[in-house]
N, C-alpha and C positions, 0 to 999 in steps of 0.2 A: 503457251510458253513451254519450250523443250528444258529435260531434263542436261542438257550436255550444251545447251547456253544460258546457263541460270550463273550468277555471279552475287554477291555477297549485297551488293545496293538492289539489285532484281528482289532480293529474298524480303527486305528491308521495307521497298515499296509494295511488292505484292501482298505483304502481311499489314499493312496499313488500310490498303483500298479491300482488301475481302477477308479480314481477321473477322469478319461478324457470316460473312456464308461460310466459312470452313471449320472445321477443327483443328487442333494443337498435332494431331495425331497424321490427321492427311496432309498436313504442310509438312510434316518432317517426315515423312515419309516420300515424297512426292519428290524436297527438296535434297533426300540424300543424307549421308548420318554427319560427314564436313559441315556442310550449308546448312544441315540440320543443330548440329551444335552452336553454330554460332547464333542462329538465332533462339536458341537453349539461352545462351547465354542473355544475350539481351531482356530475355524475358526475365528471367530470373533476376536479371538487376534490377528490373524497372521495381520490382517486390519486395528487393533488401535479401534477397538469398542465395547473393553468387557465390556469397561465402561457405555456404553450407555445402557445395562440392567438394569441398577439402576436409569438412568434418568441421571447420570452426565457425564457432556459433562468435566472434567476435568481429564489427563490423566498423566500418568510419560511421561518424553523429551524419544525418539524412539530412535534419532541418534544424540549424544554427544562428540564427540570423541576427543572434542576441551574443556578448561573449557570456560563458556562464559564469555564476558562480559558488557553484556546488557542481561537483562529478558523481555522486553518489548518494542516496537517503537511505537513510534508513527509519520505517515506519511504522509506529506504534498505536495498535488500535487495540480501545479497549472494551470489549466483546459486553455490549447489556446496558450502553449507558450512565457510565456516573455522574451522579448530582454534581450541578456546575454552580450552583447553589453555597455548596458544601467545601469543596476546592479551591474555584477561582474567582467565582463573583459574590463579591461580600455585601449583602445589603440589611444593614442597618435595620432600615424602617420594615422590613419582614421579619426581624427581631422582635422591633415591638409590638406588632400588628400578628407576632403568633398566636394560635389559635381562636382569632375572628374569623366571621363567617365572608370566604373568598367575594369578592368586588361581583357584581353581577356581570361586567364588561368580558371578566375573564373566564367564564364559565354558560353565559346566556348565548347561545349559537354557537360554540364551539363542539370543535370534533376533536374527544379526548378516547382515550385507548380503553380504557377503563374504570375511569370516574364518571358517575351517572347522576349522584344528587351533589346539590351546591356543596362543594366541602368546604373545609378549614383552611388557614393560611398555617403553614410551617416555617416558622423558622430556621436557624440552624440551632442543633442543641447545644447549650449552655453549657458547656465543660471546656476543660482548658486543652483540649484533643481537639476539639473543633474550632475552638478560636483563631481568628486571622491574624496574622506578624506584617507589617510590612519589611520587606527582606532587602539585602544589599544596600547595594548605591542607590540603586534604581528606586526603592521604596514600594516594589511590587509585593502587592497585597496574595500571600498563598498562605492557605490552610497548614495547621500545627500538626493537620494530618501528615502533612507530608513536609516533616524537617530535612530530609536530605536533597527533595528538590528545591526547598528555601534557601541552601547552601550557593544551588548553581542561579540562583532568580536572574543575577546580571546576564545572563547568557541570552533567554526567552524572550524572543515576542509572543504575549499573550492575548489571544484573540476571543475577545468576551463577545463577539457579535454574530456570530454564524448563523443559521438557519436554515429549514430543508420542508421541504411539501411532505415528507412522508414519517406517519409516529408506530409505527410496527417494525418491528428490530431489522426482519430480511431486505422488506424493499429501501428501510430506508439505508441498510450496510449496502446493497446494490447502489445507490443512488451516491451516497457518499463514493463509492470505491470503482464506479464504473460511469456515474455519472448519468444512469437511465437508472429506475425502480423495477424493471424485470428482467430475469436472467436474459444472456443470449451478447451480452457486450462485452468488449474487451473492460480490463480493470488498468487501473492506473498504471500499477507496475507491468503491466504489459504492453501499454502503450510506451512506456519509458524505453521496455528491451527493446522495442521495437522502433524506436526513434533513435534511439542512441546505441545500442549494443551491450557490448561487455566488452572491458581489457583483459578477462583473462577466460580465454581458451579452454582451459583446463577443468573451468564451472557454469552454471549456467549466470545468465545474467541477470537471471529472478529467482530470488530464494524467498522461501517460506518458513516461519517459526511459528507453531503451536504450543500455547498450553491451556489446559483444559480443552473441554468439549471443542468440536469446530462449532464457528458461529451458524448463526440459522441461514444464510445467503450462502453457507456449504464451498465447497470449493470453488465456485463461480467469482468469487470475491478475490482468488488468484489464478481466474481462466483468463484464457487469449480470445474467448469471443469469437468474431472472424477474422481475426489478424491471424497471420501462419503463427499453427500449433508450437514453432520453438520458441514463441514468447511466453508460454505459459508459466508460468513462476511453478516452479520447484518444493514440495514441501522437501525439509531434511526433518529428522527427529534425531533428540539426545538421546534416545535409548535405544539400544539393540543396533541392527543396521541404520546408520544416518539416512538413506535412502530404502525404497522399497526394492528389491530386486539387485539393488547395486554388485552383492558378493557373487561371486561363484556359486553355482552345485552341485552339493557333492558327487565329489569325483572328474571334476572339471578345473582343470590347473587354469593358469594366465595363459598359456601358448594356446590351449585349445580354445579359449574365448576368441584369442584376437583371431584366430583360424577360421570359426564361424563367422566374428561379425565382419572380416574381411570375403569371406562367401556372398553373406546375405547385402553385403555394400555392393559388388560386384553384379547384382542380380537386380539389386536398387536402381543402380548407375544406368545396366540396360533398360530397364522399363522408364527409367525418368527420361531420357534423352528421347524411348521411344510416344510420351505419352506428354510428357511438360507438366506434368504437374504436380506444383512446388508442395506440397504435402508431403509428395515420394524423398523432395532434398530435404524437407523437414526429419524425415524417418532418418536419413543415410547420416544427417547430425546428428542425433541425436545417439544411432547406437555406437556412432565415434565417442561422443563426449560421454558418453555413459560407460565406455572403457578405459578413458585418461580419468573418469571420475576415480574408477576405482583407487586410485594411485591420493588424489588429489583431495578427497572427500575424508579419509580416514585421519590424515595428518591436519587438516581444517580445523578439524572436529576434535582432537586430544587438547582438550584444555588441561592437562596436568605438565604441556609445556608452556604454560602460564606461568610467570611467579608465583608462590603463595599469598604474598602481598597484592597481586593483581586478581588473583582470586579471591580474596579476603573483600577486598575494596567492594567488588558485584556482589558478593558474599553468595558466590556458585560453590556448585559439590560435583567434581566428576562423575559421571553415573548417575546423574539425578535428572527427572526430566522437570525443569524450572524457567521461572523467566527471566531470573538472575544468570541463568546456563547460555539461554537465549540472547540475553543481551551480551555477553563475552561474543559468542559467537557472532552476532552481530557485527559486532567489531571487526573480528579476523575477517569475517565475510568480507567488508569494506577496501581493510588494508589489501586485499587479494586482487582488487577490483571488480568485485560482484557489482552491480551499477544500481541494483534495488534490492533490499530486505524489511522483510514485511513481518514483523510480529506482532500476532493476536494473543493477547490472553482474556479468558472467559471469564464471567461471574461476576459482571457488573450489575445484574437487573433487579434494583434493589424495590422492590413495590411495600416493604414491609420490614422491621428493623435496622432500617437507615441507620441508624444512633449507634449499634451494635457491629452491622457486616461493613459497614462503609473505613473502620479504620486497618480490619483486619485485611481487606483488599488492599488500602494503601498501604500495610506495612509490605506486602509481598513485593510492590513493585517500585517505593519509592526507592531504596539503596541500589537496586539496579540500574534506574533511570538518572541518575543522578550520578551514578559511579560511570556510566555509559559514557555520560556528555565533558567528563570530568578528566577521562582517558583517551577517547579522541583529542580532546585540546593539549594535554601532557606529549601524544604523539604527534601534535602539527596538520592534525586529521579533519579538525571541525571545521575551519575555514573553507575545506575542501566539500564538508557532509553535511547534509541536511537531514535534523534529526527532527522527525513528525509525530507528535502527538494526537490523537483523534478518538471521535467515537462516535457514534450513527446520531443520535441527537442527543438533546439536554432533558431534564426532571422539572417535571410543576413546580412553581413554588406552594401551591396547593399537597395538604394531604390526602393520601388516597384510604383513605378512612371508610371501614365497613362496619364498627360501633356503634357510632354514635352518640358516644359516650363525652367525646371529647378531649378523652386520653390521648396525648399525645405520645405515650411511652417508645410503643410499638411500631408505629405509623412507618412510612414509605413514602416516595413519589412515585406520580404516572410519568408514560413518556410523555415529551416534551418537544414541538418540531421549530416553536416560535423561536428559541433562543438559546445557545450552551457556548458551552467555551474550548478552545484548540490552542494548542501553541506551536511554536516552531522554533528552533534553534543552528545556529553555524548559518554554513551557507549560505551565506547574503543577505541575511536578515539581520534589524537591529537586535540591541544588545540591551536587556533592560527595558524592553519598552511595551505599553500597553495599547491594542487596537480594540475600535468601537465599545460601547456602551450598550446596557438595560436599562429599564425601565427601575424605580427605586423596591419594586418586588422582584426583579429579576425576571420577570413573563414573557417582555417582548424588547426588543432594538429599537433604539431609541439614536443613537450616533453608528456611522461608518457601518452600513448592514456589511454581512460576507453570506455571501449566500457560497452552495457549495461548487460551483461552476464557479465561481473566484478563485474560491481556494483550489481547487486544480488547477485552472488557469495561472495563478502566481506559482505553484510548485515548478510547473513546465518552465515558466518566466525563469526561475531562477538555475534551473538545467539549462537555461540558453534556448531554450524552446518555444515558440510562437505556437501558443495554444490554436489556432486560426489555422493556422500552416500542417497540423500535422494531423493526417487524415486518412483514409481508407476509403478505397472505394468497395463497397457490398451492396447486393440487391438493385443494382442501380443508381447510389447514390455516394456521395461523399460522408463518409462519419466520422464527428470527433468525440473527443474524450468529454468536453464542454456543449456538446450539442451546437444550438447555436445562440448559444450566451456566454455567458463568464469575462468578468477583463481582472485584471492584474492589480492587488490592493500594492498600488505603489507607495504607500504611507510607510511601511511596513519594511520594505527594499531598504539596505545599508547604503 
């Protein structure tokens, strides 16, 4: 084949029948830098990255085949496990059945984290801080821990049924949030950037909120895996620079920024046309959006152009780095059209003082979470957002007793992978209503299982997204976020 009768369908077919004997390198080289661009291009769309030649990371949805009905979640995991025990599934007869000695069924062959002899049953303790209310219309049963999310109960599907193969924090936050138990895969919200996009240009379309420690699954819990690197969600922080590196250096105005990264795009632009690959377009977006950031990120981020009263409500403090902080921004992220935001807060991993640490955790997060969902609906926002609740697994109904005394004072739960609770809110979901059942101690699923390839499976569902449908090919093969399980708790669906 001559260089000077190669034509745009030549380029087309020859990249079809020997894209597997050649390189990226010697076809666009061979083909010329015209005939070479275009098949730049095609390549790049078949990826979801044409966009990123112009700098914008904002894209049309890939795989739709559903109408949605949520454009956005926003989702809250909470880092260590809390007793679901304690919160959301209220059982009676582990009241009365506290401290006897655990059922042999639940403790003879089982693989527990760190209970080792037969222990105790725990109740919940007997104060009027842990007693259960049924709330609302709806009559959903939540803990006194938490009065401000019994204010919004009509909003929540509560889902007392989940469960997951793994009870150590890291694989099983992998497993929940990537839907494999070992690093190396994409996470949810990158699968979303990366299905769907962003509407706004100007941010990425995966933000990240911390507070306390990161979790034990480390950043991989908001990596891209092998999906291109510009799905990788974004940490911001409320303190100091919202991003790492975002600002200036001293002594480096705005003009001279854009002068480099217009240099270093230019230098991008040659070696990707000359090599194809989409990493380099990933790069040439990312130091675009990392310069409109600067502009974009700062004004995001000033919640003192908040009312007082809309600050009051989260009960955030400028300058403070909180969950309360997190969740406002939350918010603005949404209204922006950020397409996912993920807050983690730490210091759930209660093995010991349950009775004590477990209300001072909910007072941090319930007026947030509650003001969160409360403010969306005020702005016309929740029908639109899906607000996600979660956490890697659930608590024994067993205590994790090292005494042996019998004192229940002190006591804790182990993890737990049979059985915990999740909820979901906005976005397509019913309103008030209760999914799957425990057993009358709470141990194991007894109605409507969800395993966690469901629950991803229905998030997608309710983005419009055919869990099935949206996939990657790596190593050879096709991958999804659901492996090759998960279907869609349609109960659940509004």
């Amino acid at each position: 084949m001559r260089r000077s009768t190669i034509n745009s369908h030549d380029v087309v077919e020859y990249s079809q029948n020997h894209l597997r004997q050649i390189t990226r390198r010697h076809l666009f080289q061979q083909a010329g830098s015209g005939i070479g661009a275009l098949a730049l291009t095609s390549l790049l769309r078949e990826n979801g990255l044409t966009s990123q030649l112009d700098g914008s990371s904002a894209r049309p949805p890939r795989h739709l085949p559903l109408p949605p009905t949520a454009k956005n979640v926003i989702y809250l995991h909470m880092v260590g496990a809390p007793s679901h025990l304690d919160l959301f599934d209220y059982k009676p007869e582990l009241q009365r059945r506290n401290g006897q000695l655990c059922p042999d069924e639940f403790f003879q062959g089982k693989q527990l984290a760190f209970i080792r002899q037969q222990p105790l049953l725990l109740g919940t303790p007997e104060n009027r801080h842990f007693r259960f209310s049924k709330c609302g219309q709806s009559g959903l049963e939540i803990s006194n821990l938490l009065p401000h999310l019994q204010t919004v109960a009509d909003e929540l599907t509560l889902v007392r049924s989940m469960h997951t193969e793994q009870f150590n924090h890291a694989p099983a936050q992998l497993m929940l949030l990537s839907g494999f138990e070992r690093f190396g895969r994409p996470s949810i919200g990158s699968w979303v950037s990366y299905g769907l996009g962003s509407e706004n240009r100007d941010l990425p379309s995966f933000v990240v909120l911390v507070t306390g420690k990161v979790l034990g699954a480390g950043n991989s819990a908001w990596g891209s895996g092998f999906l291109p690197t510009v799905n990788q969600g974004v940490e911001f922080r409320s303190q100091g620079d919202p991003v790492l590196f975002l600002s200036n250096p001293d002594g480096i105005d705005g003009l001279a920024r854009k002068r480099t990264v217009d240099t270093i795009n230019r230098l991008n632009q040659k070696q990707l046309a000359d090599v194809g690959d989409p990493e380099i377009a990933t790069r040439i977006s990312q130091y675009e959006l990392a310069y409109r950031m600067q502009t974009s990120v700062p004004e995001l981020m000033n919640i003192h152009a908040e009312s007082g009263e809309t600050r009051a409500m989260y009960g955030a403090q400028p300058g403070e780095s909180s969950f309360a902080n997190n969740c406002l921004l939350a918010r603005r992220l949404v209204e922006r059209g950020v397409r996912f935001v993920q807050l983690f807060d730490q210091g759930w991993d209660m093995h010991s003082s349950v009775a004590s640490q477990l209300p001072e955790k909910c007072q941090q997060v319930d007026q947030p979470i509650a003001a969160l969902i409360s403010d969306l609906k005020q702005r016309g926002l929740l029908d639109e957002t899906l607000v996600v609740w979660s956490t890697e697994f659930g608590r024994t109904p067993m205590a994790q007793t090292t005494s042996g005394t019998g004192d229940m004072t002190n006591e804790g739960r182990d993890h737990h992978k049979e059985a915990f609770s999740t909820w979901m809110a906005g976005g397509g979901v019913k309103r008030g209503f209760a999914y799957g059942r425990t057993d009358e101690l709470g141990y194991g699923v007894v109605e409507d299982p969800m395993h966690i390839h469901d629950f991803n499976a229905t998030i997608l569902h309710l983005l419009g997204v055919d869990h099935e449908q949206l996939t990657f090919k790596s190593q050879g093969r096709q991958y999804r976020l659901t492996d090759i399980a998960g279907k869609v708790a349609e109960k659940i669906l509004a």
